[in-house]
N, C-alpha and C positions, 0 to 999 in steps of 0.2 A: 465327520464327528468332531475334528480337532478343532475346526472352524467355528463350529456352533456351541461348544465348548466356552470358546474365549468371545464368541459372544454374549452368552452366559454370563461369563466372568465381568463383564465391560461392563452389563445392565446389574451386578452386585456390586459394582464401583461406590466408592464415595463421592466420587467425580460426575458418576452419573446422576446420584440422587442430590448433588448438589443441584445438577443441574433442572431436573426437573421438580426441583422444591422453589423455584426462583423462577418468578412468571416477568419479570423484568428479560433476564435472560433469552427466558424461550421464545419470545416474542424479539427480539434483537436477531435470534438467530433465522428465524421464521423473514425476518424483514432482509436481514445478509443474503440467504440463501435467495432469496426472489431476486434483489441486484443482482449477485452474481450470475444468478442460472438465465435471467434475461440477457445480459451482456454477453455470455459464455453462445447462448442460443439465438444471437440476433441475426445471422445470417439466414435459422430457418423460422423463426416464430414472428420476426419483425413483422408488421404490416406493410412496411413499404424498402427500398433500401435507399437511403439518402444519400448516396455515393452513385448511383448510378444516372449520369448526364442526361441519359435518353429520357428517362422518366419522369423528369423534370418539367412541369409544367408550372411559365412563371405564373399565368394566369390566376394556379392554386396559390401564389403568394398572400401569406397575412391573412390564411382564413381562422378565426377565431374557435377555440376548442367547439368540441360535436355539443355541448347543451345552450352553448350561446344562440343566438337568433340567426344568425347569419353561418352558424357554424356547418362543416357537414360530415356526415358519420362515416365516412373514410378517413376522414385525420380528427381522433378522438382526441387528440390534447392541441391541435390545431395544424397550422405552418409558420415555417420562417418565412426572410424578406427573396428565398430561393424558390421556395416551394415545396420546400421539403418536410414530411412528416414531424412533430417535434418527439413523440412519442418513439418515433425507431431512430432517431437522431438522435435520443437520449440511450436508447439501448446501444448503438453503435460505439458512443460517444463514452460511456460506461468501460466498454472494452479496452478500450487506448488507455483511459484513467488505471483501469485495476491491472493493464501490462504494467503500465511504469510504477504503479504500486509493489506489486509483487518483485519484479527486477532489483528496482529500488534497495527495499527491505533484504531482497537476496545477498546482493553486494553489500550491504551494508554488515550483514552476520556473518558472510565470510572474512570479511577485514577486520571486526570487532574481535569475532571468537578466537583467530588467529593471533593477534595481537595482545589480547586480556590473555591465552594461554601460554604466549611467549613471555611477558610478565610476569605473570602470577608464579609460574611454575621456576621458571628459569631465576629472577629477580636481580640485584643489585643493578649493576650498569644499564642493562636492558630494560629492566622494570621503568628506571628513572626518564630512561629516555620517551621511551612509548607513551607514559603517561604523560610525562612532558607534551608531549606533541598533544595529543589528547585535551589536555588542558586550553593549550593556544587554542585548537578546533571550538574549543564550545565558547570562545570568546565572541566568535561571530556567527550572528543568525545563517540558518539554514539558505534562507533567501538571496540574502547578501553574498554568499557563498555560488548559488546557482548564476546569479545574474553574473558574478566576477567571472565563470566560467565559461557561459554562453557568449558573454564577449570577446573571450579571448579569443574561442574558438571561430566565431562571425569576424574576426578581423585575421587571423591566419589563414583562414580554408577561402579558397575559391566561394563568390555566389552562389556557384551553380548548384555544389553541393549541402547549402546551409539546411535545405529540405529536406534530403536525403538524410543527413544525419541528425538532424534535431532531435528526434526522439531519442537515440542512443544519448547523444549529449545531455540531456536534460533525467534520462536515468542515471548516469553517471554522476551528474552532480547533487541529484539529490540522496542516493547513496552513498557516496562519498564524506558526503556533511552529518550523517548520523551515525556512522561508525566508533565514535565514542563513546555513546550509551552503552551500547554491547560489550565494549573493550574494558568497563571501569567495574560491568558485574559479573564478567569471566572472568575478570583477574578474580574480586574479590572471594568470589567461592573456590577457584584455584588455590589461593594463600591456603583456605583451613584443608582441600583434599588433600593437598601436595604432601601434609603432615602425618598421613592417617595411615594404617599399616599396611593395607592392601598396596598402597603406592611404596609405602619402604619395600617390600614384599617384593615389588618386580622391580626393583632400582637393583635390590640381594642378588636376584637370578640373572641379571645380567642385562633386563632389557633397555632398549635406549631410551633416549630421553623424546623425541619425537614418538617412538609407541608408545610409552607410557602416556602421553600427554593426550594423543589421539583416542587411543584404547580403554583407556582406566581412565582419566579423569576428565575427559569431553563428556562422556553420556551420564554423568552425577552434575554437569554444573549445565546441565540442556535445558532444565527447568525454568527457570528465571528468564532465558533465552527465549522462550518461545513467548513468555507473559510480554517482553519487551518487544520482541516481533509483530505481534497482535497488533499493540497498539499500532507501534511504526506505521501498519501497513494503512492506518485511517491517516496519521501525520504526513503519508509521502506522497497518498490519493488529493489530498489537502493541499500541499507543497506544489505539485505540480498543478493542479486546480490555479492558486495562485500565479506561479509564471504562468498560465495559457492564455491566465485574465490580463496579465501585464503585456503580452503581445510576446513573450520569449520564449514560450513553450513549444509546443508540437504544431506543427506547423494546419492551417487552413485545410489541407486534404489530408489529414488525418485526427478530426475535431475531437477531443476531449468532453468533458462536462466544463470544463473552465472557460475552453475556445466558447462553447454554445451560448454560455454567459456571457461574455465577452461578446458578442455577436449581436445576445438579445437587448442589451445592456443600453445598444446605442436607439432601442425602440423604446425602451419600457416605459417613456415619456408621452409618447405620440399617439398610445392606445392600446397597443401590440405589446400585452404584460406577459402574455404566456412563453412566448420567445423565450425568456431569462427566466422567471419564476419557477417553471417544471426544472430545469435542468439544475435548479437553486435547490430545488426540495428536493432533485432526486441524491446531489451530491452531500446535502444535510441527512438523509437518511440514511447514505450509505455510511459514513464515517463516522455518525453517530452509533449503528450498530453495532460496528468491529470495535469503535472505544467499548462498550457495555460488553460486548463479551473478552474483551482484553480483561476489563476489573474484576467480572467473573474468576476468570483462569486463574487473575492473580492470585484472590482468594480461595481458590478451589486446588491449585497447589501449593499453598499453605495453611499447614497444620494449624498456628497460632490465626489464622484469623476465621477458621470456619467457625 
């Protein structure tokens, strides 16, 4: 009963008839939910698995999607120059993209929320400094940021493990470089709660300044946070898209959408357009979508702009 209840509740939302008044939206989410549930399910829905050596026949290499002339209806979006499916290449490839998304944007709102609450809340010395740092961060791109990283790492660690770790590495630094955004709008909604009574209220009884910050004024400044995550999480899918293309992403056996690109990139001249182009529109449609319902959210948890 309680369950069906606050589902009830959830479909009398203003959040939900935003949501379903807004055919831009529901179609974004419609297109989200497919990337993700295919990447999430490519192990069992794929048609082929493009990681598996044995199955690999080069022969299939460079067949043209199933309605071409030459094409054949076992690889509906075609093959690579491996022979590999490009359509479970792309759902494989999906996967690795929305790990380091998701990872990404995770690191990045624990260092921001942390930092914008030790700020906001606490201020003078501490404020100045944090933001300080903050400020320097957004002085250099995102990119410039990862690549500074991936090198430093490629010249301290052993060869052997530059594969082994590249994925961590290249989430690290791309979460690492956006933790300012989070940091400058957890402070600022911090400034006006820190003020308000309920917070004078448990400062009176005794409690700390770490629970109050956790307890009372983290779940009123969570709003803005998650509009900002949204996005992030099409910017970091993006970010790392970008290094995979550049050769410092995620290594060869574990292909992104950026590697697949990067891959099809060196054909797209010679005739072999599908190679690049599928894995080009599938990563356009995914970070297209999560942008449009980032703008959604924004406007759907705020008052002043519904």
């Amino acid at each position: 009963m309680a369950q069906m209840n606050a589902i009830q509740r959830a479909l009398d939302s203003d959040i939900w008839y935003s949501f379903t008044r807004s055919p831009i939206t529901v179609a974004s989410a419609i297109v989200a939910l497919i990337c993700v549930g295919g990447a999430v399910l490519a192990p069992w829905i794929a048609p082929h698995n493009p990681f598996d050596l044995a199955s690999l026949q080069l022969m299939d290499a460079f067949k043209p999607p199933a309605w071409e002339a030459d094409g054949d209806p076992n690889y509906l979006l075609g093959t690579d120059d491996q022979g590999r499916d490009v359509l479970s290449a792309i759902m494989y490839g999906a996967r690795v993209s929305l790990l380091v998304g998701f990872c990404a944007v995770l690191l990045s709102v624990s260092i921001g929320i942390t930092a914008g609450l030790a700020a906001g809340y606490m201020g003078g010395t501490v404020d100045a400094v944090l933001m300080r740092i903050a400020d320097i961060k957004l002085t250099f791109p995102t990119i410039l940021i990862a690549l500074l990283i991936d090198g430093v790492v490629r010249a301290a660690l052993p060869r052997e493990v530059h594969d082994q770790i590249a994925l961590y590495v290249v989430i690290f630094a791309i979460g690492i470089s956006n933790w300012p955004s989070f940091a400058r709008t957890v402070r600022g909604s911090t400034l006006v709660e820190r003020n308000k009574e309920y917070v004078q209220a448990a400062r009176v009884i005794g409690l700390s300044r770490a629970r109050i910050m956790v307890t009372h004024v983290l779940p009123n400044v969570l709003g803005p946070v998650l509009v900002i995550a949204t996005l992030n999480l099409g910017f970091a899918v993006l970010a790392e898209a970008t290094l995979s293309f550049l050769g410092v992403g995620v290594p060869p056996t574990q292909p992104s959408l950026g590697t697949l690109i990067r891959i099809g990139n060196d054909f797209l001249f010679s005739g072999e357009w599908w190679i690049t182009i599928f894995p080009g529109i599938a990563l356009i449609l995914l970070v297209l979508s999560v942008n449009l319902l980032g703008d959604w959210l924004r406007d759907a948890l705020n008052p002043k702009l519904r």
